[in-house]
C-alpha positions as CSV (number, residue, x, y, z in Angstrom):
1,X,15.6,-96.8,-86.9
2,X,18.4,-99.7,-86.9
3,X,18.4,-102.7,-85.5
4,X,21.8,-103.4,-83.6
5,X,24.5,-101.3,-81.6
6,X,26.6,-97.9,-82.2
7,X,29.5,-97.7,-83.7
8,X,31.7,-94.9,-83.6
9,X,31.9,-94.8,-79.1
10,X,29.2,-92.0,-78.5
11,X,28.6,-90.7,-81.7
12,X,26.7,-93.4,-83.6
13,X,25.1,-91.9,-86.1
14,X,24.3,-88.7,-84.5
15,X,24.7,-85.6,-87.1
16,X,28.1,-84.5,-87.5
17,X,27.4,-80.9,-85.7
18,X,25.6,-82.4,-83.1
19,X,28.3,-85.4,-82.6
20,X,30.8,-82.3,-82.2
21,X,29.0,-80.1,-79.7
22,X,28.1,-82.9,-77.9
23,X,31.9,-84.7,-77.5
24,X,33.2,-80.5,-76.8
25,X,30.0,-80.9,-73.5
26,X,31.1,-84.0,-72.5
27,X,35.2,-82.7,-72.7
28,X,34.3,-79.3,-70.2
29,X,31.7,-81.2,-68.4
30,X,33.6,-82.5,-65.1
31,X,31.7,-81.6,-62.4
32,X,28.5,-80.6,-64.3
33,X,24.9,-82.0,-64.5
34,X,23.5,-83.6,-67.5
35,X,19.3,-84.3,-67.4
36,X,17.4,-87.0,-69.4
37,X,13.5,-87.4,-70.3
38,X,12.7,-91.2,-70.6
39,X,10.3,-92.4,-72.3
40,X,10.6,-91.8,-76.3
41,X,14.1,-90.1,-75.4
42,X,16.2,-92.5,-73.8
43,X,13.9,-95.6,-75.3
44,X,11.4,-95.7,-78.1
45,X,7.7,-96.4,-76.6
46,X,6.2,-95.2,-73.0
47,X,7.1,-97.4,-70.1
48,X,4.7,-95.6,-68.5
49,X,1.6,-95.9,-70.6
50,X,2.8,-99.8,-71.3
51,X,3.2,-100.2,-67.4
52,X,-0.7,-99.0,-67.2
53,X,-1.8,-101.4,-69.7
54,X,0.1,-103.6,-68.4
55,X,-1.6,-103.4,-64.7
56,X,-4.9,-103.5,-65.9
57,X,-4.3,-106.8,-68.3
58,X,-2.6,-108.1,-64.7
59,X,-5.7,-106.3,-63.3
60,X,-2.8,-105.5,-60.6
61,X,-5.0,-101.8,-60.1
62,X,-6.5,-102.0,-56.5
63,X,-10.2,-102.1,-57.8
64,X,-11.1,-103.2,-54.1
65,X,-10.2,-100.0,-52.5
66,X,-13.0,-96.9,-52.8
67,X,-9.7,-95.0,-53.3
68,X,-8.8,-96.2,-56.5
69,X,-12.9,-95.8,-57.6
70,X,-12.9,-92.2,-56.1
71,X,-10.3,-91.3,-59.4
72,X,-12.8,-92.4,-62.2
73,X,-15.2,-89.9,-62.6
74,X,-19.1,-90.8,-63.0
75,X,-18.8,-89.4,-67.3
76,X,-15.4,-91.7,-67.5
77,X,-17.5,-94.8,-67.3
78,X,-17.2,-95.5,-63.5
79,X,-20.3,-97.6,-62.7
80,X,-19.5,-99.5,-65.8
81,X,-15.9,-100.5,-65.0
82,X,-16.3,-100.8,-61.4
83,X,-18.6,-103.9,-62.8
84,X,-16.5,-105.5,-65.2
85,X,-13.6,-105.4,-63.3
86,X,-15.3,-106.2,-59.8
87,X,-17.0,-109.3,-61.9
88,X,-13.3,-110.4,-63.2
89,X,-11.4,-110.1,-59.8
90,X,-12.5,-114.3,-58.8
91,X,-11.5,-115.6,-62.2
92,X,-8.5,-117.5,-62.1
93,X,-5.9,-115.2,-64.4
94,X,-5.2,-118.5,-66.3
95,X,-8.5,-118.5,-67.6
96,X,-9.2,-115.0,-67.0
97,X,-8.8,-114.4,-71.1
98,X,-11.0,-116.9,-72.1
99,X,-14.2,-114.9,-70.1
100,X,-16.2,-112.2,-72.3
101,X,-16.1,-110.2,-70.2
102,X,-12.7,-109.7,-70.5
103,X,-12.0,-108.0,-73.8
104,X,-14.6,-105.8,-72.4
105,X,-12.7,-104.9,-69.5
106,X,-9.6,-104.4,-71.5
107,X,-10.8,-101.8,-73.7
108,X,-12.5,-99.7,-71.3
109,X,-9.9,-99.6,-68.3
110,X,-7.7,-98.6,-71.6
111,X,-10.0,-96.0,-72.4
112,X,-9.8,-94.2,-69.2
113,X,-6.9,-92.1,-70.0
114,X,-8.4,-91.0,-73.2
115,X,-11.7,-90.0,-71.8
116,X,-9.8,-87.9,-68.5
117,X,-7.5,-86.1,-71.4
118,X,-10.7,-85.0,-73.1
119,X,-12.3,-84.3,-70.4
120,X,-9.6,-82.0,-68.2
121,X,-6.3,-82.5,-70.7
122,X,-2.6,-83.2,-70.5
123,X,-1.5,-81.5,-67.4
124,X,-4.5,-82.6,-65.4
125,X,-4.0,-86.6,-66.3
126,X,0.0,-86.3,-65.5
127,X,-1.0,-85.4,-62.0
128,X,-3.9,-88.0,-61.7
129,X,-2.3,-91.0,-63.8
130,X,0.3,-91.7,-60.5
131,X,-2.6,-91.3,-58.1
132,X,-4.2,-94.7,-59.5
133,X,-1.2,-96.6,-57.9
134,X,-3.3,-95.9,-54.8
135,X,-2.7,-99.0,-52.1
136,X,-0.1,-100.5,-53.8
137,X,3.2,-101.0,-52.0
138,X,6.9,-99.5,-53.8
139,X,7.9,-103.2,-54.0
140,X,4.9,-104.2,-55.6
141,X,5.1,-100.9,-58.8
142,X,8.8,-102.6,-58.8
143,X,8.0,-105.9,-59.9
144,X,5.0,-105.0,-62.0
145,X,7.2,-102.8,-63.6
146,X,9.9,-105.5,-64.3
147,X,7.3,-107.8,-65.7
148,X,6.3,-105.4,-67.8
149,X,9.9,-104.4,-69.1
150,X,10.1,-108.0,-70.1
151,X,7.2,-108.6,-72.0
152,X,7.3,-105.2,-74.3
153,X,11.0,-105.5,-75.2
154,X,10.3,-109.3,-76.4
155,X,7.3,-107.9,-78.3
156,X,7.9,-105.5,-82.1
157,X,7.4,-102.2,-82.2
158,X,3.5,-102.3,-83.6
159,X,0.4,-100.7,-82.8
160,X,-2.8,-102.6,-81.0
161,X,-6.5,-101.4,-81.4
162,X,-9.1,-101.7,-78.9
163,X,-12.6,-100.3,-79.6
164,X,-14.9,-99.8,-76.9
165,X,-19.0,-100.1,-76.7
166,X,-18.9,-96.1,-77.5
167,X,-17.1,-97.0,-80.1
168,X,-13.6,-95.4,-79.0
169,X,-10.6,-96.4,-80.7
170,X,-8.0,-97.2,-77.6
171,X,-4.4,-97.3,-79.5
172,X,-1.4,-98.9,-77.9
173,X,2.1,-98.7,-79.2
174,X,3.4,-101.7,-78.8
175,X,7.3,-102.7,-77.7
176,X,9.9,-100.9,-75.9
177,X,13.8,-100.3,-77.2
178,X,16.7,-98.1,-75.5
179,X,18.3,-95.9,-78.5
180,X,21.8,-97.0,-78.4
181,X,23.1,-94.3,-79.4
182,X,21.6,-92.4,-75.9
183,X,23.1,-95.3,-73.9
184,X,26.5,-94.3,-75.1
185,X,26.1,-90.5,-74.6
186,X,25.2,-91.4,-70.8
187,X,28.6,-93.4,-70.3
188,X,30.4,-90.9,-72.2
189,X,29.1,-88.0,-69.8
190,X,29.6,-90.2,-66.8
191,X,33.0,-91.3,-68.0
192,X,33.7,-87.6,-68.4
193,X,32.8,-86.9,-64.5
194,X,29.1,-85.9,-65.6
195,X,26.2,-86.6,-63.5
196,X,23.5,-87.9,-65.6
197,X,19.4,-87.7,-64.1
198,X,16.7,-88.5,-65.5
199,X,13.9,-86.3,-64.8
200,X,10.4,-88.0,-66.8
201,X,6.4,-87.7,-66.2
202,X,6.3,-91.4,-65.7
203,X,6.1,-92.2,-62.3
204,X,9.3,-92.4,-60.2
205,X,9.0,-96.4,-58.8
206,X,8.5,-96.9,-62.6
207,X,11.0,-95.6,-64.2
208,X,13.7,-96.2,-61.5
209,X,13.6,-99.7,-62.5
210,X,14.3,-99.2,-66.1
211,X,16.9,-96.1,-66.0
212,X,18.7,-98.7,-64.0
213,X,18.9,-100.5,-66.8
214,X,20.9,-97.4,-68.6
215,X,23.2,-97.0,-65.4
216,X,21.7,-94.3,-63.7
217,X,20.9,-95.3,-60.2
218,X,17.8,-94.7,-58.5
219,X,18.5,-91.8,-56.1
220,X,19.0,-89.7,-59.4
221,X,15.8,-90.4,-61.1
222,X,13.4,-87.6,-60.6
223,X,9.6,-88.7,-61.7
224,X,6.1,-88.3,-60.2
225,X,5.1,-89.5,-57.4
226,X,2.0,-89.4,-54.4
227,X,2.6,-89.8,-51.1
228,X,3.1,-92.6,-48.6
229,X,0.6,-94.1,-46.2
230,X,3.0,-96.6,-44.0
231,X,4.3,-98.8,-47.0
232,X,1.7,-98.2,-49.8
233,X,0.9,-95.4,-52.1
234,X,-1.6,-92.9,-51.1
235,X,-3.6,-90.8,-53.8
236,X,-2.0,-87.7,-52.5
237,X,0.0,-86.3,-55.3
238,X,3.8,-85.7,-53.8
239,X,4.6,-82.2,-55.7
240,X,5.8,-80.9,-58.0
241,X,3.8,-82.7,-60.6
242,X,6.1,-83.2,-64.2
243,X,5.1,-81.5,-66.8
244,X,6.4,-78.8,-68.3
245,X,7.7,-76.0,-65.9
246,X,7.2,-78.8,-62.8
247,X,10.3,-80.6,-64.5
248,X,12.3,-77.3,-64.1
249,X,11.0,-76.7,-60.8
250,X,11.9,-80.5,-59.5
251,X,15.4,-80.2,-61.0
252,X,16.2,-76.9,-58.9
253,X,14.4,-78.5,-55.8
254,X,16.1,-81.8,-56.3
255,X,19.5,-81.3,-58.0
256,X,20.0,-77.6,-57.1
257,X,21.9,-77.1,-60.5
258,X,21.4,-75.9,-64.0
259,X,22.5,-78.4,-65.7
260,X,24.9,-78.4,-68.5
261,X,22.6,-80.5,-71.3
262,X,19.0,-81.5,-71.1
263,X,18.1,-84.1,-73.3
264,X,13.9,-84.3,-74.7
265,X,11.7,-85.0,-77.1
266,X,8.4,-83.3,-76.5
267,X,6.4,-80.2,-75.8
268,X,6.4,-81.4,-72.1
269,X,10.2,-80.6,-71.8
270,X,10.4,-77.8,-73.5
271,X,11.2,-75.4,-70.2
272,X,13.6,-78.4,-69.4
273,X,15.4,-78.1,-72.2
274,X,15.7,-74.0,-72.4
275,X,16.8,-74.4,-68.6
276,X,19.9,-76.0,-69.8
277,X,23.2,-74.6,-71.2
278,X,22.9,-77.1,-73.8
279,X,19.7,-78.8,-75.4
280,X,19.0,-81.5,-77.6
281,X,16.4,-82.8,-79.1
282,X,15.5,-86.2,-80.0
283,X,13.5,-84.5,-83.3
284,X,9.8,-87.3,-83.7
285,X,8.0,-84.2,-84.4
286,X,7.2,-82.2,-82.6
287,X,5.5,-78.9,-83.3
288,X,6.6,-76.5,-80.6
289,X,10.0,-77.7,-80.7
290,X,10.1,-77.7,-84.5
291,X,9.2,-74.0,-84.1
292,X,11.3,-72.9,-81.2
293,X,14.5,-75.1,-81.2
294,X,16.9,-73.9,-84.0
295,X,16.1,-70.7,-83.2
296,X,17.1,-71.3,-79.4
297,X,20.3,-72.7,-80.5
298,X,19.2,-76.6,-79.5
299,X,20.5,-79.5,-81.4
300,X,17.5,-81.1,-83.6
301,X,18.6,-84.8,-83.9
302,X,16.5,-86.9,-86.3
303,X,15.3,-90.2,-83.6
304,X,14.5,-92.2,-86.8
305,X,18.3,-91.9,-87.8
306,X,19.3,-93.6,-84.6
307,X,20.0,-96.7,-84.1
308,X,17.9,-99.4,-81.8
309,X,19.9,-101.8,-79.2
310,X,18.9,-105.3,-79.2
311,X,16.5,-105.9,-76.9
312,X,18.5,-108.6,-75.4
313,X,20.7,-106.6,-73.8
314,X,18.4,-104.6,-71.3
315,X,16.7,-108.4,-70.8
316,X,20.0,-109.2,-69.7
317,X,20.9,-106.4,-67.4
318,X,17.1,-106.8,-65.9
319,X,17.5,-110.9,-65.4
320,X,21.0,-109.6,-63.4
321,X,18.9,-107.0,-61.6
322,X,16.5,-109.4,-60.0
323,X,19.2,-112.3,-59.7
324,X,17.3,-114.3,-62.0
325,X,19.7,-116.5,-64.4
326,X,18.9,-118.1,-67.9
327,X,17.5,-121.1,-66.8
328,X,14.6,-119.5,-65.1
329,X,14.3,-116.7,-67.1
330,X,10.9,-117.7,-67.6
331,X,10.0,-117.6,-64.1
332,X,10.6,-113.8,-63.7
333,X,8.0,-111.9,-61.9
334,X,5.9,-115.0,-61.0
């Protein structure tokens, strides 16, 4: 992918069929409903993995609440992390990396994902990965996430290896970027009298925060979410849960609308994108969309043959989101 903006409006350097079908959506799409994925659609990377990794390197997880330890199971290393975390929680975080313990730390709490998808697999850790939030407060998941935002789009897109005592590999991708060219699509359809959404798996105090960032306000993001208890998050799971048909289920229980193009990338939207009149495809590889998308009639665009914004200009529209100017740009979050 390329460094820097679009430029040809919308198009950018979408393929020339798609560019087409897309401007003749946008030109009879006054009134209509258009419906985004986030994470490796709308930006390259996972916000929400990166947000995880993020809490636990913050150790911002509520490891003092039996809640939170009533999530890990006894095989995922419970006794074990409950320890090491527990043993870093009166460690001053300016000297927190300097303990042994913490690498330690860091690479198990990193493995805990890995070991629940083995254990009960994808649909299973979508539901459970929001529940972990437990006892932290909306406000709190807002500025974590901001904090977040602003450390992986200042860092490249690379990978970082953890291995654990059981010897686990825990790979994390490195470095967030918004696809330009997915920026200007969302204007265009805006401009055009579309309503864009973003429905994603991440959860919803999360990505609100960053889909901001792409212009679409808060009360039309749809992601997962649990319950409140007063003003913090429960570990009640707020239905439906994200993945696959729950994404088609939220929209019609949400936005009441079949929408007129669904924009995805992944197995996990693949009955969100044959919901819509129109679907494309940010094409990363994918098997089952590979296999099923021509054939359905959606538009397979290459993600590697887009182009990648400068990370500056999300920083900027995030400083400007929490009134923060250039001189204490460093201060953000603390």
């Amino acid at each position: 992918m390329q460094e820097g903006g679009v430029g040809r409006g919308f198009l950018g350097s979408f393929a020339e069929p798609i560019a087409r079908r897309l401007g003749e959506v946008i030109e009879g799409g006054a009134g209509e409903v258009a419906v985004f994925d986030f994470d490796n659609t709308c930006i390259v990377g996972d916000i929400g993995e990166l947000f995880s990794h993020y809490l636990i390197e913050a150790m911002g997880y509520r490891y003092d609440l039996e809640a939170f330890w009533e999530l890990v199971h006894p095989e995922e290393g419970r006794a074990e992390l409950r320890g090491l975390s527990q043993g870093l929680l009166g460690v001053g975080a300016e000297v927190r990396g300097e303990d042994p313990r913490f690498e330690s730390y860091l690479a198990e709490m990193g493995a805990l994902y890995g070991r629940r998808l083995e254990r009960l697999g994808k649909r299973a850790c979508y539901e459970w990965a929001v529940r972990l939030h437990v006892g932290l407060t909306p406000g709190e998941m807002a500025r974590f996430t901001a904090e977040a935002i602003e450390a992986e789009l200042g860092r490249p897109l690379s990978d970082e290896v953890r291995r654990t005592a059981r010897g686990e590999e825990v790979r994390i991708a490195r470095g967030v970027r918004v696809i330009a060219e997915v920026r200007r699509l969302m204007e265009a359809l805006s401009e055009a009298g579309v309503e864009v959404w973003v429905v994603s798996a991440t959860n919803i105090w999360t990505v609100r925060v960053f889909a901001e960032l792409l212009g679409v306000p808060a009360e039309r993001v749809i992601g997962n979410r649990v319950e409140l208890e007063g003003d913090r998050l429960s570990s009640r799971t707020s239905p439906p849960v994200l993945f696959r048909e729950g994404k088609v289920e939220a929209i019609e229980q949400v936005i009441g609308r079949q929408p007129i193009l669904a924009v995805g990338d992944a197995d996990t939207d693949f009955e969100m994108l044959c919901h819509a009149r129109h679907a494309l495809v940010m094409d990363k590889g994918d098997a089952l969309l590979r296999r099923e998308g021509p054939s359905r009639g959606f538009m397979m665009q290459s993600r590697d043959a887009l182009s990648l914004e400068a990370p500056e200009v999300a920083l900027e529209m995030l400083r400007r989101r929490l009134g923060v100017d250039d001189d204490a740009k460093d201060e953000v979050g603390r």
